[in-house]
HTML snippet that shows the backbone in 3Dmol.js (N, CA, C, O; Angstrom):
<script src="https://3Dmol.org/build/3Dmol-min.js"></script>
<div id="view" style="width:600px;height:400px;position:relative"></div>
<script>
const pdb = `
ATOM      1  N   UNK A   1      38.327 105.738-213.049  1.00  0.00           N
ATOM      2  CA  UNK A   1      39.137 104.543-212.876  1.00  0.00           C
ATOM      3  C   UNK A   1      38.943 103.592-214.048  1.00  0.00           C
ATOM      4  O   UNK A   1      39.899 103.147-214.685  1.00  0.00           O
ATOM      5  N   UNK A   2      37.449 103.243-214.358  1.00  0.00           N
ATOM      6  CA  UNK A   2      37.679 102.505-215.290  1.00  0.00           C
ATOM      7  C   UNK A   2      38.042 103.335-216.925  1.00  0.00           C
ATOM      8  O   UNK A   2      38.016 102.534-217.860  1.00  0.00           O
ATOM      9  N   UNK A   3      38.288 104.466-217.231  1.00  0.00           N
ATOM     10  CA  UNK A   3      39.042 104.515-218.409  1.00  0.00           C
ATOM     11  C   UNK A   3      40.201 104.502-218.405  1.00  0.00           C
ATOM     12  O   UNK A   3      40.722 104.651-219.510  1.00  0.00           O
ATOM     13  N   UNK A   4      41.096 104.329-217.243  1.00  0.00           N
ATOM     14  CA  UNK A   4      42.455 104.179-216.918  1.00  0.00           C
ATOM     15  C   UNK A   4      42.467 102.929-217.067  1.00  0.00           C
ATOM     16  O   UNK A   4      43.388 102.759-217.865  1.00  0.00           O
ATOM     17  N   UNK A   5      41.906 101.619-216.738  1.00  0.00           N
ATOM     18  CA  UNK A   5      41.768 100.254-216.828  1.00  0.00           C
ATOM     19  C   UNK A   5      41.917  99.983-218.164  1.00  0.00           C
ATOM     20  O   UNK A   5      42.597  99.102-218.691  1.00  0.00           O
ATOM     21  N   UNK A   6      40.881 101.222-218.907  1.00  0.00           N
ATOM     22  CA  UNK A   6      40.942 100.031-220.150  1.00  0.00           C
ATOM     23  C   UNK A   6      41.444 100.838-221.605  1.00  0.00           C
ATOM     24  O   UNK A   6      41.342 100.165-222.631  1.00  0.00           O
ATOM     25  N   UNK A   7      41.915 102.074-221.720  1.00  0.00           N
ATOM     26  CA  UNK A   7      42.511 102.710-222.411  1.00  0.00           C
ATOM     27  C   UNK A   7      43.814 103.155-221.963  1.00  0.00           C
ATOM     28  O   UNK A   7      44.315 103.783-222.896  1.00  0.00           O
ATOM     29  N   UNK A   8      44.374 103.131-221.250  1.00  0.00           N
ATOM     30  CA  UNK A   8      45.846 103.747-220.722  1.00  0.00           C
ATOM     31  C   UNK A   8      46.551 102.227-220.342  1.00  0.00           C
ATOM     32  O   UNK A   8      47.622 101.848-220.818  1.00  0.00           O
ATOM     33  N   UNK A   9      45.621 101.360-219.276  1.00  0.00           N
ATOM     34  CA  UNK A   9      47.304 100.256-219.361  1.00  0.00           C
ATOM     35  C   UNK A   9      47.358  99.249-220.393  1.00  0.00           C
ATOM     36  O   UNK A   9      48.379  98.566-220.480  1.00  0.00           O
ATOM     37  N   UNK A  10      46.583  99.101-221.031  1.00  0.00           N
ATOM     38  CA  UNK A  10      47.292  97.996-222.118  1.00  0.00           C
ATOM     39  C   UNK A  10      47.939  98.747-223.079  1.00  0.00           C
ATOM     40  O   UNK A  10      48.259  98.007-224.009  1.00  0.00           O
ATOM     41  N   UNK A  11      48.328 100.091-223.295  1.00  0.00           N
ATOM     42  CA  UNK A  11      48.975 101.043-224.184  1.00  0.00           C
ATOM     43  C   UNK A  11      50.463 101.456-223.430  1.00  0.00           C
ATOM     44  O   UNK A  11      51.439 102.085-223.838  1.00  0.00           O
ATOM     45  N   UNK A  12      49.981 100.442-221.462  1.00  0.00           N
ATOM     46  CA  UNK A  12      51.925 101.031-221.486  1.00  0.00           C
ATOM     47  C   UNK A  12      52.286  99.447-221.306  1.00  0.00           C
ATOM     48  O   UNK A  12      53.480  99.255-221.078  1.00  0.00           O
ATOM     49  N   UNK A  13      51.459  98.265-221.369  1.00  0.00           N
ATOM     50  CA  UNK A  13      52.070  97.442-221.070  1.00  0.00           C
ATOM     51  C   UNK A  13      53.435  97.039-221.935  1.00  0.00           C
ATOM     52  O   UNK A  13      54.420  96.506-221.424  1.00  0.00           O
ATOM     53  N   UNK A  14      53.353  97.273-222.866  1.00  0.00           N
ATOM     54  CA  UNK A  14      54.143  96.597-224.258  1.00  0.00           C
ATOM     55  C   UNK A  14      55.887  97.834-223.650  1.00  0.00           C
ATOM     56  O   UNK A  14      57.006  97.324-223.616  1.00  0.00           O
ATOM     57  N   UNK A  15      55.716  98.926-223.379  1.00  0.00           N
ATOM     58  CA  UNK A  15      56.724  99.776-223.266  1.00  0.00           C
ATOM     59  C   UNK A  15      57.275  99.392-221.906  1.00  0.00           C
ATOM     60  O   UNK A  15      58.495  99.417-221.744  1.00  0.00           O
ATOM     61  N   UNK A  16      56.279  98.956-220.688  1.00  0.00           N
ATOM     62  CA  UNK A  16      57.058  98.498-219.447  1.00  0.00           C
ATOM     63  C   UNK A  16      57.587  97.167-219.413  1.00  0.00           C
ATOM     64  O   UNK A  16      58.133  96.744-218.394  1.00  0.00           O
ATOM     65  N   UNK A  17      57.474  96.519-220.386  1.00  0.00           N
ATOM     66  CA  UNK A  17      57.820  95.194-221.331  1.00  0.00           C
ATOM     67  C   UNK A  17      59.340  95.259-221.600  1.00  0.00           C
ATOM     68  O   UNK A  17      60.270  94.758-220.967  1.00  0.00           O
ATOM     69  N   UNK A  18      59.328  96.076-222.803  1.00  0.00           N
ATOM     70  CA  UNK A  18      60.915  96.395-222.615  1.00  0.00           C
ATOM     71  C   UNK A  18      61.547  97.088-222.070  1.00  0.00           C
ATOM     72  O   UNK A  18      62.743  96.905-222.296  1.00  0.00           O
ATOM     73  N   UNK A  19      61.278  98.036-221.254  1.00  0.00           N
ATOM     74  CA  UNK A  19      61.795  98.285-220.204  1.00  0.00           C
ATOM     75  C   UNK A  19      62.287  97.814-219.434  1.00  0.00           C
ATOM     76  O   UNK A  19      63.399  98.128-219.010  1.00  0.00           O
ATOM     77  N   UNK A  20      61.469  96.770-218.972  1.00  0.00           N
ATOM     78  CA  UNK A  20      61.892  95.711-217.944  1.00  0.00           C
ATOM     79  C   UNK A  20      63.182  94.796-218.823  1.00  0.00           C
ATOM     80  O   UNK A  20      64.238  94.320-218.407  1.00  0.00           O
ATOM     81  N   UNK A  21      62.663  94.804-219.968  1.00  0.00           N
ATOM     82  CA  UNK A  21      64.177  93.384-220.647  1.00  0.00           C
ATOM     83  C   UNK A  21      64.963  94.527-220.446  1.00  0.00           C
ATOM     84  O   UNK A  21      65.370  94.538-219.284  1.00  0.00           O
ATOM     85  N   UNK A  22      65.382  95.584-221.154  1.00  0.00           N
ATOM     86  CA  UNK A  22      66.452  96.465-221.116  1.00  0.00           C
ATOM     87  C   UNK A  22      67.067  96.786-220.043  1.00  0.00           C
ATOM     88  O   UNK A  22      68.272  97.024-219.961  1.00  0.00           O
ATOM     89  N   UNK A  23      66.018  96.817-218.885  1.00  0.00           N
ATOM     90  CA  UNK A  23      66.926  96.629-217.744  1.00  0.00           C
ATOM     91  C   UNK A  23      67.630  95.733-217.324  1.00  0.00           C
ATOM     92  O   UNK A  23      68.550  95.894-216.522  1.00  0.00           O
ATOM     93  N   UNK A  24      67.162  94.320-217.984  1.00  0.00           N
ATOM     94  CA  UNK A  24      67.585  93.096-216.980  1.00  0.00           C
ATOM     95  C   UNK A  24      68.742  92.746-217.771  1.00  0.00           C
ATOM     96  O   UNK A  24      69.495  91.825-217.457  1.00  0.00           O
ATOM     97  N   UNK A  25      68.938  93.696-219.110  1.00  0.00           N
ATOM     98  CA  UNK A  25      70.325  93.326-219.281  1.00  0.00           C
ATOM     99  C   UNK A  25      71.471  94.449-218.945  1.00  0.00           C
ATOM    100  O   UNK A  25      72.675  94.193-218.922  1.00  0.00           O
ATOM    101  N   UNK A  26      70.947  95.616-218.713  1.00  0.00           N
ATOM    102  CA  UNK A  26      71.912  96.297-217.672  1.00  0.00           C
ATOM    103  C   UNK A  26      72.585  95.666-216.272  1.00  0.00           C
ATOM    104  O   UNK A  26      73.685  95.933-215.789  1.00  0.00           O
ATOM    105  N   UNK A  27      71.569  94.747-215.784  1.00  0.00           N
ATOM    106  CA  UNK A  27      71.703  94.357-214.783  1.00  0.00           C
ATOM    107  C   UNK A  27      72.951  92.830-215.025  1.00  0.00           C
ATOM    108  O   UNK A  27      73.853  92.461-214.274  1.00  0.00           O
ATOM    109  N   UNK A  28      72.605  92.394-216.043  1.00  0.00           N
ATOM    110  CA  UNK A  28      73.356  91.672-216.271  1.00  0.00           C
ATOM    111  C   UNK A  28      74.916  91.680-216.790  1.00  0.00           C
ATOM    112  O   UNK A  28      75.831  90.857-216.762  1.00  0.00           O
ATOM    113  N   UNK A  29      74.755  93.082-217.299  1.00  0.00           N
ATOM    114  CA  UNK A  29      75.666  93.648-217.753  1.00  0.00           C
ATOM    115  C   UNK A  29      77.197  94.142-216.956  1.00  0.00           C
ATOM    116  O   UNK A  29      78.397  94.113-217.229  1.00  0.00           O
ATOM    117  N   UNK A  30      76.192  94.662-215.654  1.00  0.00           N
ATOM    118  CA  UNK A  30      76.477  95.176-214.501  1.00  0.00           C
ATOM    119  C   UNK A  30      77.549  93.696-213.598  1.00  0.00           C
ATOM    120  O   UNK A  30      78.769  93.666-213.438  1.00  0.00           O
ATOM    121  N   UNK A  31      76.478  92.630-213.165  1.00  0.00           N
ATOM    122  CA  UNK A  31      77.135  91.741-212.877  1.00  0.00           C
ATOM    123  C   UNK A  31      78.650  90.973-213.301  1.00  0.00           C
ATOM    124  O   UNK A  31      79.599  90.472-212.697  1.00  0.00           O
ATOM    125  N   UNK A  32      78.346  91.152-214.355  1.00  0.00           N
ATOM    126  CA  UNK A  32      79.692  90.898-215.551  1.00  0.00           C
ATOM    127  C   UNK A  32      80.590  91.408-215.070  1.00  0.00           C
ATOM    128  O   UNK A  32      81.431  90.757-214.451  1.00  0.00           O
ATOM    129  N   UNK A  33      80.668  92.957-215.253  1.00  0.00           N
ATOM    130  CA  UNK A  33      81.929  93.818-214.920  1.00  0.00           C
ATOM    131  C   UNK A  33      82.250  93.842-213.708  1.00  0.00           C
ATOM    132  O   UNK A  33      83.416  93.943-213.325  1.00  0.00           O
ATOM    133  N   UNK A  34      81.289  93.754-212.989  1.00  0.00           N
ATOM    134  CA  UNK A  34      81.819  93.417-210.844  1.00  0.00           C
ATOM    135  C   UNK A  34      82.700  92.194-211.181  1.00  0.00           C
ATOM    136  O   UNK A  34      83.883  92.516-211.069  1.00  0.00           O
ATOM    137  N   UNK A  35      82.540  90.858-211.567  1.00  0.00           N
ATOM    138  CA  UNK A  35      83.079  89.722-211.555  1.00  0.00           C
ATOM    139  C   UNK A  35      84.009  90.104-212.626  1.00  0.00           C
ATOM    140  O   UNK A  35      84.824  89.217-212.371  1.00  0.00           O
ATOM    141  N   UNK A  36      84.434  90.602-213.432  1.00  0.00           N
ATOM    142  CA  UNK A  36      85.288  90.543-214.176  1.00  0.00           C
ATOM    143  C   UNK A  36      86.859  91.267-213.283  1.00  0.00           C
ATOM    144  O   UNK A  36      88.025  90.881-213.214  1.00  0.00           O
ATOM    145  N   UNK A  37      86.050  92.553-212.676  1.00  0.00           N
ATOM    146  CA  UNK A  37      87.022  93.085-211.913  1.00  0.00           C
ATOM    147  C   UNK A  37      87.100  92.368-210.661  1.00  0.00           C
ATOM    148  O   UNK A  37      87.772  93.007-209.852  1.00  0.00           O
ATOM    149  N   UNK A  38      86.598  91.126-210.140  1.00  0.00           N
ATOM    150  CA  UNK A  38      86.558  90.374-208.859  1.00  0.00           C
ATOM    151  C   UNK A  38      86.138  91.279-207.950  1.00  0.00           C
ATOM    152  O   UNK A  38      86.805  91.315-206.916  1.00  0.00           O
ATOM    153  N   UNK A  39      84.941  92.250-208.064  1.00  0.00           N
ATOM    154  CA  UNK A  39      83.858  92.340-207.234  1.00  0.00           C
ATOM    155  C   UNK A  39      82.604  91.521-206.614  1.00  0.00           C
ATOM    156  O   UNK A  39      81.723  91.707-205.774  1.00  0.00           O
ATOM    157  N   UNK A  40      83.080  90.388-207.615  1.00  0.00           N
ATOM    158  CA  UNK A  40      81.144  89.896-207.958  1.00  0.00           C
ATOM    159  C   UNK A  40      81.309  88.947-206.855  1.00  0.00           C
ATOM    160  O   UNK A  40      82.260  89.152-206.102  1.00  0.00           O
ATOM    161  N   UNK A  41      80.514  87.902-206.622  1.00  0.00           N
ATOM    162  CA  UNK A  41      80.178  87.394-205.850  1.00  0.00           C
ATOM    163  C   UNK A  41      81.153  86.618-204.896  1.00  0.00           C
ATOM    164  O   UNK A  41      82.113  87.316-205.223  1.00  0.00           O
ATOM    165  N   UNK A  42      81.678  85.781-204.020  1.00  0.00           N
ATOM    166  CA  UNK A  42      82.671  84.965-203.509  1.00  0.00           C
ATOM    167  C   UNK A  42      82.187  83.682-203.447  1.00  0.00           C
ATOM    168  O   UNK A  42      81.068  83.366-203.043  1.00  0.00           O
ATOM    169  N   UNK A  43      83.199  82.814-203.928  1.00  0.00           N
ATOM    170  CA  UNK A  43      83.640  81.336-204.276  1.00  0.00           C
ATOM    171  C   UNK A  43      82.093  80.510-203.425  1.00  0.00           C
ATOM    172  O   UNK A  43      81.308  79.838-204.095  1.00  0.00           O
ATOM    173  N   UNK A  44      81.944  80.685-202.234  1.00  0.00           N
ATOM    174  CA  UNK A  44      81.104  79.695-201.958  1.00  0.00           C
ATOM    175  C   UNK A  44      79.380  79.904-202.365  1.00  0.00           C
ATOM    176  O   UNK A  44      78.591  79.034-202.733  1.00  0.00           O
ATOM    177  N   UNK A  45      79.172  81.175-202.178  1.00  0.00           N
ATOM    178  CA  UNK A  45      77.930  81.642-203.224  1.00  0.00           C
ATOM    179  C   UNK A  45      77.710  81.268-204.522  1.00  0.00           C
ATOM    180  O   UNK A  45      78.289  82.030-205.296  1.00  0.00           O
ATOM    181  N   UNK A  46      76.978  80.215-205.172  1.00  0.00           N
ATOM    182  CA  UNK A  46      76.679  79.596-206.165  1.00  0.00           C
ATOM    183  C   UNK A  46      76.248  81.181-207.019  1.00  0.00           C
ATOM    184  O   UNK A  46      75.502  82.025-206.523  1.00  0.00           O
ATOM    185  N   UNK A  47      76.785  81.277-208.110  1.00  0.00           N
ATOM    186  CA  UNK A  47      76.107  82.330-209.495  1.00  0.00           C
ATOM    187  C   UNK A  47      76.522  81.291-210.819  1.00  0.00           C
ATOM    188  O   UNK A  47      77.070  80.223-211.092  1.00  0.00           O
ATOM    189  N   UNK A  48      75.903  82.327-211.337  1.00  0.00           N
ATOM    190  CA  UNK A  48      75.322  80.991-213.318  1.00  0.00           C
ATOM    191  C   UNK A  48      76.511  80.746-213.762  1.00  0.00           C
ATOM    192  O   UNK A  48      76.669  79.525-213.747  1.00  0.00           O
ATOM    193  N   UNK A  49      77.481  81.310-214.172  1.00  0.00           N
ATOM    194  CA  UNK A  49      79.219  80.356-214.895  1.00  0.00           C
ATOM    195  C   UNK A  49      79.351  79.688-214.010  1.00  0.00           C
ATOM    196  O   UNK A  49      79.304  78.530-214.424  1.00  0.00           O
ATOM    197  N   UNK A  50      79.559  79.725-212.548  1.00  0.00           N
ATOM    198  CA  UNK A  50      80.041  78.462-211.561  1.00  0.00           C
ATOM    199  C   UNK A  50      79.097  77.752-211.441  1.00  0.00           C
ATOM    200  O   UNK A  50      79.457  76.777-210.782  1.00  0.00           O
ATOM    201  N   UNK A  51      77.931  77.671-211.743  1.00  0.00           N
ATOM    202  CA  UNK A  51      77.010  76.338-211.731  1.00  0.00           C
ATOM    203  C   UNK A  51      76.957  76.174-213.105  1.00  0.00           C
ATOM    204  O   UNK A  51      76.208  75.205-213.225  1.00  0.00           O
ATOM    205  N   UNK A  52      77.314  76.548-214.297  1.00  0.00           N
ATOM    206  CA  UNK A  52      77.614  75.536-215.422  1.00  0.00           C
ATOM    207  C   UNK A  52      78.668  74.986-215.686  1.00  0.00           C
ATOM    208  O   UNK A  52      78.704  74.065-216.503  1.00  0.00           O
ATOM    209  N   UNK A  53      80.084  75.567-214.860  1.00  0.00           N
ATOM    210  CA  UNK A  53      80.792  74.571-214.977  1.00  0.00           C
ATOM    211  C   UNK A  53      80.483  73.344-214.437  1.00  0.00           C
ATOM    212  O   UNK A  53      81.245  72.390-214.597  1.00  0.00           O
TER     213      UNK A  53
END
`;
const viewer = $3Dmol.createViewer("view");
viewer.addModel(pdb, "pdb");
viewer.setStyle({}, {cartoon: {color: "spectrum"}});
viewer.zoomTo();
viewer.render();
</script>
């Protein structure tokens, strides 16, 4: 256990790092095209363009 602690995760942290951003812009990506095709959310549900207008 402890050579898994201290040689293996700080060698995947940096890769589950971007992983995680790369996903969160799929995800964002994703959102886009639902609302673009008027899948995405409905009028009284607050999402981020209708709370910056």
């Amino acid at each position: 256990m402890h050579v898994l602690l201290h040689h293996m995760i700080p060698n995947v942290i940096s890769s589950l790092i971007v992983m995680a951003t790369i996903g969160m812009g799929y995800v964002i990506l994703s959102a886009a095209g639902l609302s673009f095709l008027d899948f995405g959310v409905q009028p009284p549900t607050p999402e981020w363009v209708s709370m910056l207008n």
